[in-house]
N, C-alpha and C positions, 0 to 999 in steps of 0.2 A: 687394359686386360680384364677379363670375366672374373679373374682368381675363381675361377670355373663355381661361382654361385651365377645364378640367373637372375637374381634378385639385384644383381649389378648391373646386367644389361638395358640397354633400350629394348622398349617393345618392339622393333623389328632384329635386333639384335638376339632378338630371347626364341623368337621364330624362328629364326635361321639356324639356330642351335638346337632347338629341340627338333625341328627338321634332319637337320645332318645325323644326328644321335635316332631319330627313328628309324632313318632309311640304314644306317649301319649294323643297329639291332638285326634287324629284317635278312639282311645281306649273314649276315654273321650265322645267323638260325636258318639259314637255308645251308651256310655250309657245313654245318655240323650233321644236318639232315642227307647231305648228298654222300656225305662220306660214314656213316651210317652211326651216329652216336646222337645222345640226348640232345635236342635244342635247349641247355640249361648255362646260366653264369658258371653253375661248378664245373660241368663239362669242359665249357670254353676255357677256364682255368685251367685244368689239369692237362687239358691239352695246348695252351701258350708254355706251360711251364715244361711239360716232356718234352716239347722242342726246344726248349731253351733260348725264347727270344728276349731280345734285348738281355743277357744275361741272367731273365731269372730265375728263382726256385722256389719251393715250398716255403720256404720264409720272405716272398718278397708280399709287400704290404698295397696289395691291388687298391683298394682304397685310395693311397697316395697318389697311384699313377691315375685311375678315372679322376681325383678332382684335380689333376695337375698341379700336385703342392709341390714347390720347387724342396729338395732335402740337400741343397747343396747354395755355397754362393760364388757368381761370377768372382773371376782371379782379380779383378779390379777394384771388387769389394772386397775381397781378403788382403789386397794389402793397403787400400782405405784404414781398416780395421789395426794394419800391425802398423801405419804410422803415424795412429791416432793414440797404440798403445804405447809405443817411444817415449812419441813427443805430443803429448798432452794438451789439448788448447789451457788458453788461460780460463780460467772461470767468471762467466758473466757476471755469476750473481754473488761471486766471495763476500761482496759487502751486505748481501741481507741474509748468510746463510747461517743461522743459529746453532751453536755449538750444544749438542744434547747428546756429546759422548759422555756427561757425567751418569746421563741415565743407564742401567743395564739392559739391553736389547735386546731380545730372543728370536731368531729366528729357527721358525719352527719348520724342516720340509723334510722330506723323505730322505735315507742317508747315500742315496744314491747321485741326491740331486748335486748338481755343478753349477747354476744358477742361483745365488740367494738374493730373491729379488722382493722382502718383503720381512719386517721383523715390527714384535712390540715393543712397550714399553708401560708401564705404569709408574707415575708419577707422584707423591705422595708430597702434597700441598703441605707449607709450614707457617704458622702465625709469626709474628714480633719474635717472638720469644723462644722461639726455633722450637717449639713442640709440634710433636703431628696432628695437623689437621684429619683424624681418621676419615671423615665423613667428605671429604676435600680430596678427592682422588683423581688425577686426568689419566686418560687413556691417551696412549700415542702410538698411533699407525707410521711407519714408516716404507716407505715404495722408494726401491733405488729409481733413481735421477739419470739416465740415461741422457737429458738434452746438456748434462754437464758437457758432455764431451764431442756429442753428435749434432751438427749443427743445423740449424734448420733449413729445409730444402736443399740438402749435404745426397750425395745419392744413395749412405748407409740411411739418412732419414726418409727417402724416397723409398728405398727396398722396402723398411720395416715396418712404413705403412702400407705398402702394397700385400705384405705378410699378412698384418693385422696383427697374429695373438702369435706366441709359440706353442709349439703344440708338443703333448707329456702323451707320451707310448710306451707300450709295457716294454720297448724295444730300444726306447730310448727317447731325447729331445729335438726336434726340429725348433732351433733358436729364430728370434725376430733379425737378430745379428751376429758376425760370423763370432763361434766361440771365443777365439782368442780375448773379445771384448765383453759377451755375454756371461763367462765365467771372470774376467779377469778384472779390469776397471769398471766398468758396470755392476758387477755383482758387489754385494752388501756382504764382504768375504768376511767370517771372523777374526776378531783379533785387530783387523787394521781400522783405520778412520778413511769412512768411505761417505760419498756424496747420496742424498736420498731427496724427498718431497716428502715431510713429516705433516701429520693433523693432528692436534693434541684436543681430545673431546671430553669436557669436563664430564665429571658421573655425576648421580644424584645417589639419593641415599639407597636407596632399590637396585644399585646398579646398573641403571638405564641411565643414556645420553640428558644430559641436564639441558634441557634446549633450549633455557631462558639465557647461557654461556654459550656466546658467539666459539666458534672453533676457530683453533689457531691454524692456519695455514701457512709453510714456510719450507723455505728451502735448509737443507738441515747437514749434519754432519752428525754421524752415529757410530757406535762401536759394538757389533753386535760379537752375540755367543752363540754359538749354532747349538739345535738341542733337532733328533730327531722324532720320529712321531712314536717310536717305542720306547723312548724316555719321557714322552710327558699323558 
């Protein structure tokens, strides 16, 4: 599939597409000319929407529909989704996955958002003698872990790369996967112990990435606290 960039096509693929999309431009601004209104996108808008095709209206998000962003998922992926949320696989990587819910986690997004898919941490290194290392500080990035439960070439992991990203609108969330799992077991919920991919990156004394201190990369288990962006 294009996922309607062109940049994904073959070169005769990319031809034939900008072809089809010329000759409909063309066709399109001659009907608006026949019937005696502007040859303009607004035009063409306001008049799909006073007819009310395909159901829409003033708030529908034309955008979505020209790059053909799917805003829904097959019934087959929704209940993928509710019997993955049941009944859990087992966890591949239980045994390498490091327990760093002693640290306190923040995740930081909008208070609107349903997805918490990404939280800190700061670390605060101790010698022998349990005093704090001040100068001795790791940062820890946490990204929920999604391959926890989705399996690979799974057809929830087939969709969510065909997706690519999730996309944030002033309207709302178009998820990589169906909510039940993007809000639910996927998401870095507070309060619970949830599955992530942590990087713990030493600092130096300036605050910048110590780069002589290899980064720890690990499969992880985290406890976040939700904080939004008008609390910090």
């Amino acid at each position: 599939e294009s996922l309607a960039c062109l940049a994904n096509l073959s070169p005769e693929e990319m031809q034939r597409e900008e072809k089809a999309a010329s000759e409909a431009i063309t066709c399109a601004k001659q009907f608006l000319q026949n019937v005696g209104r502007r040859a303009t996108p607004e035009m063409a808008r306001t008049m799909l929407v006073s007819l009310g095709i395909n159901g829409w209206n003033k708030h529908t998000n034309m955008d979505l529909i020209r790059l053909k962003i799917p805003t829904a998922f097959d019934q087959y992926l929704e209940d993928a989704a509710t019997e993955i949320a049941m009944n859990p696989p087992p966890d591949l990587d239980e045994d390498l996955r490091m327990d760093l819910t002693h640290l306190p986690a923040f995740a930081i997004d909008d208070a609107s958002t349903k997805e918490i898919d990404d939280a800190l941490s700061v670390e605060i290194l101790t010698a022998d003698d349990d005093e704090p290392i001040h100068s001795r500080l790791r940062l820890w990035v946490h990204i929920a872990d999604p391959s926890r439960y989705i399996s690979l070439g799974s057809p929830l992991d087939k969709e969510a790369r065909r997706r690519g990203t999730s996309i944030y609108l002033p309207t709302g969330t178009i998820s990589m996967f169906p909510m039940s799992l993007a809000s639910g077991i996927l998401s870095l919920n507070p309060g619970e112990v949830t599955c992530a991919l942590s990087v713990g990156m030493m600092l130096d004394d300036s605050g910048g990435i110590d780069e002589a201190t290899p980064p720890i990369i690990t499969p992880s288990l985290v406890k976040t606290t939700r904080l939004t962006y008008d609390q910090v």
